[in-house]
mmCIF file of the N, C-alpha and C atoms, coordinates in Angstrom:
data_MODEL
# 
_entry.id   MODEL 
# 
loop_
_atom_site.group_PDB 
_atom_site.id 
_atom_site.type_symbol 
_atom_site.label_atom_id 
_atom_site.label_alt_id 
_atom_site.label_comp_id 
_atom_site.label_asym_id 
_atom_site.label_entity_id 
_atom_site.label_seq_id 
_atom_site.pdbx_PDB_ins_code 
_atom_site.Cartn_x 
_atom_site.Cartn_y 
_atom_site.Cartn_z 
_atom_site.occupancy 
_atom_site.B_iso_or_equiv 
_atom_site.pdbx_formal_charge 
_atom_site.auth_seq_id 
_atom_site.auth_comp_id 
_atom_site.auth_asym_id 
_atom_site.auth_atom_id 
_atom_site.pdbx_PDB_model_num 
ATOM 1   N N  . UNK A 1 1  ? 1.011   -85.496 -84.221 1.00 0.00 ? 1  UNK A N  1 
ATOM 2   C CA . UNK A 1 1  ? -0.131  -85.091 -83.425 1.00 0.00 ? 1  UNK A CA 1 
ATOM 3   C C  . UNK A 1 1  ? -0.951  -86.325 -83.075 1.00 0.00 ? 1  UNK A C  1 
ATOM 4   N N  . UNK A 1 2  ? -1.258  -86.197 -81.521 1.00 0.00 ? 2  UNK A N  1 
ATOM 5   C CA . UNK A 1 2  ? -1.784  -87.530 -81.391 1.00 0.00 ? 2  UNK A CA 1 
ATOM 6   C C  . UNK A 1 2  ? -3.910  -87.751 -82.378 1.00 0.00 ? 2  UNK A C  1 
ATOM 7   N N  . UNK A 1 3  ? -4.894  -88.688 -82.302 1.00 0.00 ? 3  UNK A N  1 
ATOM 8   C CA . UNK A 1 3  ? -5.582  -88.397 -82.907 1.00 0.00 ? 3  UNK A CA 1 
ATOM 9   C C  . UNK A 1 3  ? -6.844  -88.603 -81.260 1.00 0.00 ? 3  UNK A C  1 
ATOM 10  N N  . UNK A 1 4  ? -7.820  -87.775 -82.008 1.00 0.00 ? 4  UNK A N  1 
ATOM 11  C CA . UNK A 1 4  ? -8.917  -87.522 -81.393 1.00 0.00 ? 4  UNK A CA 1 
ATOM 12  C C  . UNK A 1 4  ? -9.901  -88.613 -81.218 1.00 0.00 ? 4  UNK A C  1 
ATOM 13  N N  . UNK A 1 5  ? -10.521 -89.063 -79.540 1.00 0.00 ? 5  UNK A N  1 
ATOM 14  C CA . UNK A 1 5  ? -11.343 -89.692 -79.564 1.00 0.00 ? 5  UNK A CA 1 
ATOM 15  C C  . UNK A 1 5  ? -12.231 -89.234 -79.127 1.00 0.00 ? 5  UNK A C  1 
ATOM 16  N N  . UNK A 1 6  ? -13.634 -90.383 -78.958 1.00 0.00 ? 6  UNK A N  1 
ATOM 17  C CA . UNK A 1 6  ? -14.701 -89.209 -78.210 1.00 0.00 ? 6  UNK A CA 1 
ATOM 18  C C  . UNK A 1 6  ? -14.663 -89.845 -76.560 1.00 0.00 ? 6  UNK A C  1 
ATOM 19  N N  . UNK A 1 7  ? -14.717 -89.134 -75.875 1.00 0.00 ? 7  UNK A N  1 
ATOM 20  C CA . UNK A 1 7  ? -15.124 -89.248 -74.679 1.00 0.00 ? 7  UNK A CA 1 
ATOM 21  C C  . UNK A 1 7  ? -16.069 -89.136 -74.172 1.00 0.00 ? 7  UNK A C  1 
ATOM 22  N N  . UNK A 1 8  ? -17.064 -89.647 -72.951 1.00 0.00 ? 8  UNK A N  1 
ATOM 23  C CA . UNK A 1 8  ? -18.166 -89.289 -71.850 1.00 0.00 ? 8  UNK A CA 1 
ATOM 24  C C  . UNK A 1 8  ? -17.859 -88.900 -70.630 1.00 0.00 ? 8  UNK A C  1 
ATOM 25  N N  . UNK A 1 9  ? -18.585 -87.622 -70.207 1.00 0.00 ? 9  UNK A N  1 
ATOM 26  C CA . UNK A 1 9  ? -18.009 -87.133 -68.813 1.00 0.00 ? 9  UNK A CA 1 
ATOM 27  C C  . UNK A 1 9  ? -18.481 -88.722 -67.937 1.00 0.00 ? 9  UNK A C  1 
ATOM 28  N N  . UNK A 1 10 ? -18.293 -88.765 -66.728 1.00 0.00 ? 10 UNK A N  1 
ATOM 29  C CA . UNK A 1 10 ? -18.715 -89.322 -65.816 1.00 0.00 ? 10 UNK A CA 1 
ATOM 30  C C  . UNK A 1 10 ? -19.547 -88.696 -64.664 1.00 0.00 ? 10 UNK A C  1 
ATOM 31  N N  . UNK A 1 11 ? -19.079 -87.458 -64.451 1.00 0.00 ? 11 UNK A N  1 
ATOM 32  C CA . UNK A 1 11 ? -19.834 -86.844 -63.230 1.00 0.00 ? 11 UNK A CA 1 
ATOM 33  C C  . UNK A 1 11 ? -20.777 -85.753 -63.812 1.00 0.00 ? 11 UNK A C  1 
ATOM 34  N N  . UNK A 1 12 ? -21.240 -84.997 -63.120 1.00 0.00 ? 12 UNK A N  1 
ATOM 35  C CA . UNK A 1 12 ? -22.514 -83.782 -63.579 1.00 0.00 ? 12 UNK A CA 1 
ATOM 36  C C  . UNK A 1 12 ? -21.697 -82.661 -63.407 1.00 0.00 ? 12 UNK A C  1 
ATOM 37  N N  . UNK A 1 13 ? -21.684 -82.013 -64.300 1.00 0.00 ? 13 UNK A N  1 
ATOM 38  C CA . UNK A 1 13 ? -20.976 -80.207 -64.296 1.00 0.00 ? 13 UNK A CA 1 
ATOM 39  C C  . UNK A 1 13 ? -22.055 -79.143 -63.812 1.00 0.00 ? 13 UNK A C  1 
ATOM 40  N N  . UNK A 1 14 ? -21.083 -78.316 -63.303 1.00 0.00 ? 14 UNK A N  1 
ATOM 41  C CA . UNK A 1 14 ? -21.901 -77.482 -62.633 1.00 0.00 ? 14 UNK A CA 1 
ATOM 42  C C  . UNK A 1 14 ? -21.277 -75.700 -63.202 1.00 0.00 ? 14 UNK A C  1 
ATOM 43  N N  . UNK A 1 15 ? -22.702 -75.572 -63.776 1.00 0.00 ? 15 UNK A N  1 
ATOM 44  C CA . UNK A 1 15 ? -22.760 -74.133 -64.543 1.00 0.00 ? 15 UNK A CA 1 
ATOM 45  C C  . UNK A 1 15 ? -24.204 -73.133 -64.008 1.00 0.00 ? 15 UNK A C  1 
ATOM 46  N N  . UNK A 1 16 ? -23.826 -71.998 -64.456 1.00 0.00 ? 16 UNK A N  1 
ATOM 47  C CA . UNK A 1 16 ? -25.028 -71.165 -64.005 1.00 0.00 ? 16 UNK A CA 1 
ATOM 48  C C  . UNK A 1 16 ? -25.113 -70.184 -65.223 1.00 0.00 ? 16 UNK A C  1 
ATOM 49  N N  . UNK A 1 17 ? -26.273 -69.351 -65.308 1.00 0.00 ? 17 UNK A N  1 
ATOM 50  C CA . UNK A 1 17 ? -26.502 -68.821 -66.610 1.00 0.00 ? 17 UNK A CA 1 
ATOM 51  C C  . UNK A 1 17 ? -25.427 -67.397 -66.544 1.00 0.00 ? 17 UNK A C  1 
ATOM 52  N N  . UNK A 1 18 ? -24.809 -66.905 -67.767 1.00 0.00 ? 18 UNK A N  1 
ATOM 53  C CA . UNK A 1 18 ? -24.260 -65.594 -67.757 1.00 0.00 ? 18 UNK A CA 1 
ATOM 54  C C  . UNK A 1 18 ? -25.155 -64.830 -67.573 1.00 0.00 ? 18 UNK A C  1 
ATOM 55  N N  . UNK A 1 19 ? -24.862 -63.807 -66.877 1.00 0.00 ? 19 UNK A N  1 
ATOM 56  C CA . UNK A 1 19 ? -26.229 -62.329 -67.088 1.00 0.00 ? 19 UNK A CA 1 
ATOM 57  C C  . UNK A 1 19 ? -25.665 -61.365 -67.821 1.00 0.00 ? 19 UNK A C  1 
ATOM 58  N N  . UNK A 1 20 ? -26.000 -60.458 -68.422 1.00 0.00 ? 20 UNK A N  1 
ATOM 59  C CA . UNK A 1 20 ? -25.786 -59.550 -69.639 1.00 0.00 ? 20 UNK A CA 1 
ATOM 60  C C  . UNK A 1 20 ? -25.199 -58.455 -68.998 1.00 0.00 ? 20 UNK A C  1 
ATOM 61  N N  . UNK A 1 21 ? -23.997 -58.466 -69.216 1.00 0.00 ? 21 UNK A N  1 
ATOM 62  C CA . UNK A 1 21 ? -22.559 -57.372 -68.479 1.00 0.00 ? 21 UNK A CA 1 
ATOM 63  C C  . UNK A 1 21 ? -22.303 -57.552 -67.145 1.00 0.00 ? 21 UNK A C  1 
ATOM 64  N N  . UNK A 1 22 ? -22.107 -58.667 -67.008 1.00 0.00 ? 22 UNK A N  1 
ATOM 65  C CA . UNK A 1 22 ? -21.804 -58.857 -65.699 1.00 0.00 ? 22 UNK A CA 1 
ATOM 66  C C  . UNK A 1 22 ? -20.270 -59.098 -65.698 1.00 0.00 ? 22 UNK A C  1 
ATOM 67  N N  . UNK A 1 23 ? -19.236 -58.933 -64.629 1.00 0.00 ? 23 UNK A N  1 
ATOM 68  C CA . UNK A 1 23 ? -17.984 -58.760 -65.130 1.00 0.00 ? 23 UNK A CA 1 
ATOM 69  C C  . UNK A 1 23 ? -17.416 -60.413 -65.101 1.00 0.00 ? 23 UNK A C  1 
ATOM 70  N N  . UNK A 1 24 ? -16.682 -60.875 -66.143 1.00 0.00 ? 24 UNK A N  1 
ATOM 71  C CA . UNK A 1 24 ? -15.902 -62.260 -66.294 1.00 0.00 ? 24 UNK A CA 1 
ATOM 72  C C  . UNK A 1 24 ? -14.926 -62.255 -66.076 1.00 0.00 ? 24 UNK A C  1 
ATOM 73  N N  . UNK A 1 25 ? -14.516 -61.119 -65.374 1.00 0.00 ? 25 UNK A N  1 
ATOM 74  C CA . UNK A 1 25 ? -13.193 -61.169 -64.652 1.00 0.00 ? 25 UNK A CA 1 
ATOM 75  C C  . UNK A 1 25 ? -12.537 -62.703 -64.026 1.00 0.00 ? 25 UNK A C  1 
ATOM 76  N N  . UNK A 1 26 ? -11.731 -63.663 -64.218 1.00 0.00 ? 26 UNK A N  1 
ATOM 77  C CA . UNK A 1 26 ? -11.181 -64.775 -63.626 1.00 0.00 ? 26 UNK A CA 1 
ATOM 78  C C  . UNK A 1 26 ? -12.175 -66.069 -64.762 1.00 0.00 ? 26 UNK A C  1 
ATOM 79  N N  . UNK A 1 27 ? -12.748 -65.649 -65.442 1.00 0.00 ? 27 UNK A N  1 
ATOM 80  C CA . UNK A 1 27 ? -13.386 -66.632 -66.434 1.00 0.00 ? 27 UNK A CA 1 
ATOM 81  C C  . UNK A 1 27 ? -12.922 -66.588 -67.421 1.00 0.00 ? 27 UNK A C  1 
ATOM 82  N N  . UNK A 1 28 ? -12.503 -67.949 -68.055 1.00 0.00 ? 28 UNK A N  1 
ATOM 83  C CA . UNK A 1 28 ? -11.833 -68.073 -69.239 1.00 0.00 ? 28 UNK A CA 1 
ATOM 84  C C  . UNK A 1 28 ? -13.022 -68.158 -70.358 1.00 0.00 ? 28 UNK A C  1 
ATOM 85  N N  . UNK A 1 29 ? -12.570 -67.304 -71.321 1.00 0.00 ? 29 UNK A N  1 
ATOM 86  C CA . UNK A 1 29 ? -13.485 -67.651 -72.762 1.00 0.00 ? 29 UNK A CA 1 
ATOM 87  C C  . UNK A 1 29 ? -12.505 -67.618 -73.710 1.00 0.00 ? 29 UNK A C  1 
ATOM 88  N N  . UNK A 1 30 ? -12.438 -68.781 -74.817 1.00 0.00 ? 30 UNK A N  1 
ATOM 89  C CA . UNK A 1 30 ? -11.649 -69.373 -75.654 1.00 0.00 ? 30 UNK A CA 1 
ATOM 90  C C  . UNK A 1 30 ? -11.797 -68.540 -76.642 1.00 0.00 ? 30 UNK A C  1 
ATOM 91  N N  . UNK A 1 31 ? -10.613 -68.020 -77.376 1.00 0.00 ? 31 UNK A N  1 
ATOM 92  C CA . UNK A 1 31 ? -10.951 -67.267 -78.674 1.00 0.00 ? 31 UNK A CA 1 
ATOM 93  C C  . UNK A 1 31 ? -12.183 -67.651 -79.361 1.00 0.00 ? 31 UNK A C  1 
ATOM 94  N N  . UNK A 1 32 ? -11.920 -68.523 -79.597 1.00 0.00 ? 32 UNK A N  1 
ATOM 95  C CA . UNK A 1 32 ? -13.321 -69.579 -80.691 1.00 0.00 ? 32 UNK A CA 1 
ATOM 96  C C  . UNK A 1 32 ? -14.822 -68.580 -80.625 1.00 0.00 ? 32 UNK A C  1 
ATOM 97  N N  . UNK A 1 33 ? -14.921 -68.728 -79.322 1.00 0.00 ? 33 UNK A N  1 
ATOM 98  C CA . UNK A 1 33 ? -16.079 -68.034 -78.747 1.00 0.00 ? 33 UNK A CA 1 
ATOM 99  C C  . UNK A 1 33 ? -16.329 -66.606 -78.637 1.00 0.00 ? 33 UNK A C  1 
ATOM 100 N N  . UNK A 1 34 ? -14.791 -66.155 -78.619 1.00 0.00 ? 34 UNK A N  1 
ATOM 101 C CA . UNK A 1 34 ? -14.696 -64.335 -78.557 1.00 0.00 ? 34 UNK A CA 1 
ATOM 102 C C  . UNK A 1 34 ? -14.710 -63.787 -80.032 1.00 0.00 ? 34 UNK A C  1 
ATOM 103 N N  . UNK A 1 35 ? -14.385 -64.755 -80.658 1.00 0.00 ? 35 UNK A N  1 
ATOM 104 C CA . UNK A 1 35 ? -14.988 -64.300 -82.206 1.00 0.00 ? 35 UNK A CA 1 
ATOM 105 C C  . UNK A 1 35 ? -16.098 -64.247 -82.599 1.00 0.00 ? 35 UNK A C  1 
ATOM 106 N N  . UNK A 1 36 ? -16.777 -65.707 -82.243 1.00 0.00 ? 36 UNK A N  1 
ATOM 107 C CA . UNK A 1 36 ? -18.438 -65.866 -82.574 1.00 0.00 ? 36 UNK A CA 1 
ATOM 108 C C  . UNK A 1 36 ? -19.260 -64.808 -81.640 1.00 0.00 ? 36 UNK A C  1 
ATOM 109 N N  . UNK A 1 37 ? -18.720 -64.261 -80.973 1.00 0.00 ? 37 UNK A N  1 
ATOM 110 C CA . UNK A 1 37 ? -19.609 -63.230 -80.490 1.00 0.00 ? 37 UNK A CA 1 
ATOM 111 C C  . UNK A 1 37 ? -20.000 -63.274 -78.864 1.00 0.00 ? 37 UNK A C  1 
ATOM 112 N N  . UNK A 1 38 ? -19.431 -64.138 -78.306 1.00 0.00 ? 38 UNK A N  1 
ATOM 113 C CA . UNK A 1 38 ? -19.450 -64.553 -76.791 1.00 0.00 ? 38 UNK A CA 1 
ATOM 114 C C  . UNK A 1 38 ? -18.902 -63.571 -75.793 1.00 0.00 ? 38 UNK A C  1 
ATOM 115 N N  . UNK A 1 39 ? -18.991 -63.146 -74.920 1.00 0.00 ? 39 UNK A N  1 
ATOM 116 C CA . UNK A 1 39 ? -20.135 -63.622 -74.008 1.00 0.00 ? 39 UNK A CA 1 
ATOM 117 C C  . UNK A 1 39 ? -21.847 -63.088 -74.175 1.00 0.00 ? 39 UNK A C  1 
ATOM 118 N N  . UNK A 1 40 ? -22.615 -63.954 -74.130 1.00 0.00 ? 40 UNK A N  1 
ATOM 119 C CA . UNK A 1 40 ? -23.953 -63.039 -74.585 1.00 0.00 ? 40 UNK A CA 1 
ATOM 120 C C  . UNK A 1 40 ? -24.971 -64.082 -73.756 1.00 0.00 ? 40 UNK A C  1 
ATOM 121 N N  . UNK A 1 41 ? -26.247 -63.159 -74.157 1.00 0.00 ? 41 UNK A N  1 
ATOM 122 C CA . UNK A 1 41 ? -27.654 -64.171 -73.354 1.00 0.00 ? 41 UNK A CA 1 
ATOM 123 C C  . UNK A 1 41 ? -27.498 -65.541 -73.923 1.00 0.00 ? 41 UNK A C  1 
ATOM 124 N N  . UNK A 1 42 ? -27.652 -66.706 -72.986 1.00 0.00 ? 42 UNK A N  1 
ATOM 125 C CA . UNK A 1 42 ? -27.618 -67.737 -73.346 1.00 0.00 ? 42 UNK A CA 1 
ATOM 126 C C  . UNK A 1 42 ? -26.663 -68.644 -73.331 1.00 0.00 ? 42 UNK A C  1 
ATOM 127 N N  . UNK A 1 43 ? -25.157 -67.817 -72.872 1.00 0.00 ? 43 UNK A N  1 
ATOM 128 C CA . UNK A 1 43 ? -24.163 -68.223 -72.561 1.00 0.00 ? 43 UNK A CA 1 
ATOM 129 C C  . UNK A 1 43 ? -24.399 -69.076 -71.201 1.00 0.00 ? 43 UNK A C  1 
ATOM 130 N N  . UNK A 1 44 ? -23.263 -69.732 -71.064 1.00 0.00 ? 44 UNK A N  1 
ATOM 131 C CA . UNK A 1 44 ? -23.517 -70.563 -69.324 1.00 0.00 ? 44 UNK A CA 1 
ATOM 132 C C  . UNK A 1 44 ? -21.420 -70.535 -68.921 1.00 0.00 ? 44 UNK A C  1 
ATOM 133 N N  . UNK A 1 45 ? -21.802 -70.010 -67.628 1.00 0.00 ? 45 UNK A N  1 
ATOM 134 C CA . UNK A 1 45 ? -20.307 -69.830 -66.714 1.00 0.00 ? 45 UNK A CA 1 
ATOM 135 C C  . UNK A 1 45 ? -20.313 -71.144 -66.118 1.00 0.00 ? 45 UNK A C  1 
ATOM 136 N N  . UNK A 1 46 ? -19.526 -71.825 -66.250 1.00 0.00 ? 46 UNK A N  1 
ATOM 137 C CA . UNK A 1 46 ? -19.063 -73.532 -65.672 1.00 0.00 ? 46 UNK A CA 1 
ATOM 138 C C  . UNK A 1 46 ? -18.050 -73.473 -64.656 1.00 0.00 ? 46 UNK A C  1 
ATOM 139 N N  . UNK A 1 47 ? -18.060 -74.178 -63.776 1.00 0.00 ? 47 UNK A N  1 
ATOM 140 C CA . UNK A 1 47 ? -16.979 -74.194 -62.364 1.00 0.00 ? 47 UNK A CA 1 
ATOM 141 C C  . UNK A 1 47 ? -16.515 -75.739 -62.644 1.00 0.00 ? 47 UNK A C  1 
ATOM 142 N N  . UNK A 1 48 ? -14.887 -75.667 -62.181 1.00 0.00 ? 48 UNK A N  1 
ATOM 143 C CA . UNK A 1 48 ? -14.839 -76.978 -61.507 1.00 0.00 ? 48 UNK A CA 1 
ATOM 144 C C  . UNK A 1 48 ? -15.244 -77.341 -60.182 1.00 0.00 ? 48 UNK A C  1 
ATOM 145 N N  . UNK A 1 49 ? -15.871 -78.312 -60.284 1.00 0.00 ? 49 UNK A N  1 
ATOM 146 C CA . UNK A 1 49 ? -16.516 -78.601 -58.780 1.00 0.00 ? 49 UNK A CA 1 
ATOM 147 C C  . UNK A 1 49 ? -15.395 -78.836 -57.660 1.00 0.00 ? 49 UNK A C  1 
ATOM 148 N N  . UNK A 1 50 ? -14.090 -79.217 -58.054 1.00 0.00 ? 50 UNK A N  1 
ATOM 149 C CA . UNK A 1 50 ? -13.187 -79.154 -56.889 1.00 0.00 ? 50 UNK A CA 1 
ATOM 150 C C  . UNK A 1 50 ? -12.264 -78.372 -56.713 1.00 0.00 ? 50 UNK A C  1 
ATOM 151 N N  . UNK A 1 51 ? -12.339 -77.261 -57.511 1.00 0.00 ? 51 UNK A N  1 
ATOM 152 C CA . UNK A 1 51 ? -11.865 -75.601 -57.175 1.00 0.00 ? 51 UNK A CA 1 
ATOM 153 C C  . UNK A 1 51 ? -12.497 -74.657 -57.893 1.00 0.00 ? 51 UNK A C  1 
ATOM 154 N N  . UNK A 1 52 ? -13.407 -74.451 -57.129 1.00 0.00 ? 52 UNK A N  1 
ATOM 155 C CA . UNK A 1 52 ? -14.581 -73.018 -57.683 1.00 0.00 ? 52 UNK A CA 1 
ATOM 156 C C  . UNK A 1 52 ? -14.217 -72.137 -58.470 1.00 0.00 ? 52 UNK A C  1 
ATOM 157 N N  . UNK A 1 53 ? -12.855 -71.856 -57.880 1.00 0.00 ? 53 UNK A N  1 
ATOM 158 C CA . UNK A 1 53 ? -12.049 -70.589 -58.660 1.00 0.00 ? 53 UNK A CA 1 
ATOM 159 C C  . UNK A 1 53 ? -11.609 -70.398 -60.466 1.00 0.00 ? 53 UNK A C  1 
ATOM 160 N N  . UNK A 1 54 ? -12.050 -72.032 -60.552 1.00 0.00 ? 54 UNK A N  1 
ATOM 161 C CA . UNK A 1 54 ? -11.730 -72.475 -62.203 1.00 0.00 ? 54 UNK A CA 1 
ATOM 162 C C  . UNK A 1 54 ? -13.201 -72.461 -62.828 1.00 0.00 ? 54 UNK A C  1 
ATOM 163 N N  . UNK A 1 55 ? -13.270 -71.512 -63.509 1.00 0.00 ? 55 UNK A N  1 
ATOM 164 C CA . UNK A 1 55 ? -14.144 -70.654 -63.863 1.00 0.00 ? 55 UNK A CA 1 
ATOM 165 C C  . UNK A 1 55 ? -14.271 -71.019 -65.951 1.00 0.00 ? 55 UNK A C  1 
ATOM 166 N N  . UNK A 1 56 ? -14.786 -71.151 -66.761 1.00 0.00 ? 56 UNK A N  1 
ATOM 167 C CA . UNK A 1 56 ? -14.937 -70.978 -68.275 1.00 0.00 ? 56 UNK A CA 1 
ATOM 168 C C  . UNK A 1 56 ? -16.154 -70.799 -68.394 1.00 0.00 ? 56 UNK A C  1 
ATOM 169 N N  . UNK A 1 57 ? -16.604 -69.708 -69.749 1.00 0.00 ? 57 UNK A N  1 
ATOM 170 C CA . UNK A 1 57 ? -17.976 -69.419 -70.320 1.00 0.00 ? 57 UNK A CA 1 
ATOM 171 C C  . UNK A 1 57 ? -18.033 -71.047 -71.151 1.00 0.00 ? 57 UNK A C  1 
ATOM 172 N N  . UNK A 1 58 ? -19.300 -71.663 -71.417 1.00 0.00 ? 58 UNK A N  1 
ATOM 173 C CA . UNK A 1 58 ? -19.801 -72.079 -72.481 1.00 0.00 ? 58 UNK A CA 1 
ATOM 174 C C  . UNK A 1 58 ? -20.881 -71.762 -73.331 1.00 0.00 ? 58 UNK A C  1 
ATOM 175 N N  . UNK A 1 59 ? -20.625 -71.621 -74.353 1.00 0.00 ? 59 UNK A N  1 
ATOM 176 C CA . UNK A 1 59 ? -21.084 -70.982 -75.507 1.00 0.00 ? 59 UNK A CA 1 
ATOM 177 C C  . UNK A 1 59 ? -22.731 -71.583 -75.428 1.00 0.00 ? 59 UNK A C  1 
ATOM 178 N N  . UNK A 1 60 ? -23.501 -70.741 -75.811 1.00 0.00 ? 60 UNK A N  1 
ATOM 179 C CA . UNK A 1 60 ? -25.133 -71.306 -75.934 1.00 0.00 ? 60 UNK A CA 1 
ATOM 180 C C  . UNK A 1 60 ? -25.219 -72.777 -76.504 1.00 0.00 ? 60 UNK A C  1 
ATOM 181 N N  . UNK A 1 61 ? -24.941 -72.742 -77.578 1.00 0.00 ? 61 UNK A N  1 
ATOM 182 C CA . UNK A 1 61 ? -25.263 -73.714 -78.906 1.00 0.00 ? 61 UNK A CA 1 
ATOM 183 C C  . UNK A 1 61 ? -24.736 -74.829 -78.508 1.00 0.00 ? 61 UNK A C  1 
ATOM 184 N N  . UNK A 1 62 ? -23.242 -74.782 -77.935 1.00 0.00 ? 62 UNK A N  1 
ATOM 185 C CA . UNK A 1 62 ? -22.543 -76.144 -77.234 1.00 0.00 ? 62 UNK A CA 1 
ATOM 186 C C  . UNK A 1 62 ? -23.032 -76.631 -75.656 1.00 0.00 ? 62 UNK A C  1 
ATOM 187 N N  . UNK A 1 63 ? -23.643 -75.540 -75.029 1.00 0.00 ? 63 UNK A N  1 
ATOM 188 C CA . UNK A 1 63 ? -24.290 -75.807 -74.148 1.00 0.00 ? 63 UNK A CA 1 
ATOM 189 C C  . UNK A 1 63 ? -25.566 -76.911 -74.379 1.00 0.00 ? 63 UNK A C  1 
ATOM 190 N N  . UNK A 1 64 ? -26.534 -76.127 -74.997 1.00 0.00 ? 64 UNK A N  1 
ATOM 191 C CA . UNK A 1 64 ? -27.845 -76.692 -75.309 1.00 0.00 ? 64 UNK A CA 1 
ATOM 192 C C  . UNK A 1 64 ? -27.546 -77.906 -76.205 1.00 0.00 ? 64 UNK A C  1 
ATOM 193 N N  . UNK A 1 65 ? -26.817 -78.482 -76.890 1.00 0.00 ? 65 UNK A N  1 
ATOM 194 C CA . UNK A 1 65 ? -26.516 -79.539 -77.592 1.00 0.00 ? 65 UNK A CA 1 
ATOM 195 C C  . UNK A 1 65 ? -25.479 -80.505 -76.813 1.00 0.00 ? 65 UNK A C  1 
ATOM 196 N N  . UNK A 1 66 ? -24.797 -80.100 -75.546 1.00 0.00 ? 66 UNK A N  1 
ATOM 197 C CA . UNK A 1 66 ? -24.402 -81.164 -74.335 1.00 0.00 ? 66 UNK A CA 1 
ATOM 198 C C  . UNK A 1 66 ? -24.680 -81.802 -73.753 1.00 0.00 ? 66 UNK A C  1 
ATOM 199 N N  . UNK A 1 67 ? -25.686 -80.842 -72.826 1.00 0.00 ? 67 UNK A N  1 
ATOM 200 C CA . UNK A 1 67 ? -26.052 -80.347 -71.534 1.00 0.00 ? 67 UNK A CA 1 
ATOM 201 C C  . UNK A 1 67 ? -27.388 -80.979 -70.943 1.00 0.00 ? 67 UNK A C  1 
ATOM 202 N N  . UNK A 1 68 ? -28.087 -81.383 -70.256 1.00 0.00 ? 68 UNK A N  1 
ATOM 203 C CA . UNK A 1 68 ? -29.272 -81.592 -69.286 1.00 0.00 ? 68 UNK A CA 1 
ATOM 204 C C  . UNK A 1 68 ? -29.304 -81.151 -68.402 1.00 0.00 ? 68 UNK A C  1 
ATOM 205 N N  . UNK A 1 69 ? -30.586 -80.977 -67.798 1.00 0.00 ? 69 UNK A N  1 
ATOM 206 C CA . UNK A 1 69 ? -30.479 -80.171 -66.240 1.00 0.00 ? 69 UNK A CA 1 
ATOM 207 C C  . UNK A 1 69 ? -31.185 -81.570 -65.448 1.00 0.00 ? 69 UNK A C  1 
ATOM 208 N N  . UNK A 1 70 ? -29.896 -81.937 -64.011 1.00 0.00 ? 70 UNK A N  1 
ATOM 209 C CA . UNK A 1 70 ? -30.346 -83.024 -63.183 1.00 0.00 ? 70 UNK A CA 1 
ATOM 210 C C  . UNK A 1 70 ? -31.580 -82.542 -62.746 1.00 0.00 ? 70 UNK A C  1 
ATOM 211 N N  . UNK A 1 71 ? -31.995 -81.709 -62.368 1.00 0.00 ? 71 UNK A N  1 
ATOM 212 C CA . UNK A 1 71 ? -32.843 -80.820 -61.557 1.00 0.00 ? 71 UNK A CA 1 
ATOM 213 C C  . UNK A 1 71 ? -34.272 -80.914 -61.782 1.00 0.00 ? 71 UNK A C  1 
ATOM 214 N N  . UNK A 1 72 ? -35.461 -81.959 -61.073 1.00 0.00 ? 72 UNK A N  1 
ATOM 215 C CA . UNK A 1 72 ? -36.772 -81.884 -61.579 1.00 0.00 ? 72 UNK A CA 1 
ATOM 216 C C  . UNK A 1 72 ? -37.405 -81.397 -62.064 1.00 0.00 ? 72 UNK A C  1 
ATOM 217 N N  . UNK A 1 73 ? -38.181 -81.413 -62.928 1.00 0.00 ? 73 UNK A N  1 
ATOM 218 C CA . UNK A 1 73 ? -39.065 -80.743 -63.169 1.00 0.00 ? 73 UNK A CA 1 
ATOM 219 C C  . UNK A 1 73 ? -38.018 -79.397 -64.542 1.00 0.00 ? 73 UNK A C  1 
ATOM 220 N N  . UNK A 1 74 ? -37.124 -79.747 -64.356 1.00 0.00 ? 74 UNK A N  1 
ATOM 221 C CA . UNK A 1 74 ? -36.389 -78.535 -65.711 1.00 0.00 ? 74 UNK A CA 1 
ATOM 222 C C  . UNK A 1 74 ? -36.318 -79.259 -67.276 1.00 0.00 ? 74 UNK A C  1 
# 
């Protein structure tokens, strides 16, 4: 097995907040997360920016411990 390094994105990801039962139809959520109790308030739906259609939940906790908002004033 090869071994793990850490990496830094380079570009800005682009996510929007989950809303509470909204359908995730075409969104991937990783077991990891469907155990801990995901999808829920606080969750965030992430796109790839160069095919929209690629869709994953991120989990609150890994969100808020990633994440910044480019966006003034946030």
């Amino acid at each position: 097995m090869s071994t793990f390094r850490k990496y830094k994105r380079r570009a800005s990801a682009e996510l929007r907040p989950y809303r509470d039962g909204e359908d995730l139809k075409g969104v991937s959520i990783s077991t990891a997360d469907r155990k801990a109790g995901s999808p829920r308030k606080g969750d965030m739906v992430a796109r790839n920016p160069d095919d929209h259609g690629d869709l994953w939940l991120v989990a609150k906790r890994f969100f808020e411990k990633n994440y910044v908002s480019e966006a003034a004033g946030d």
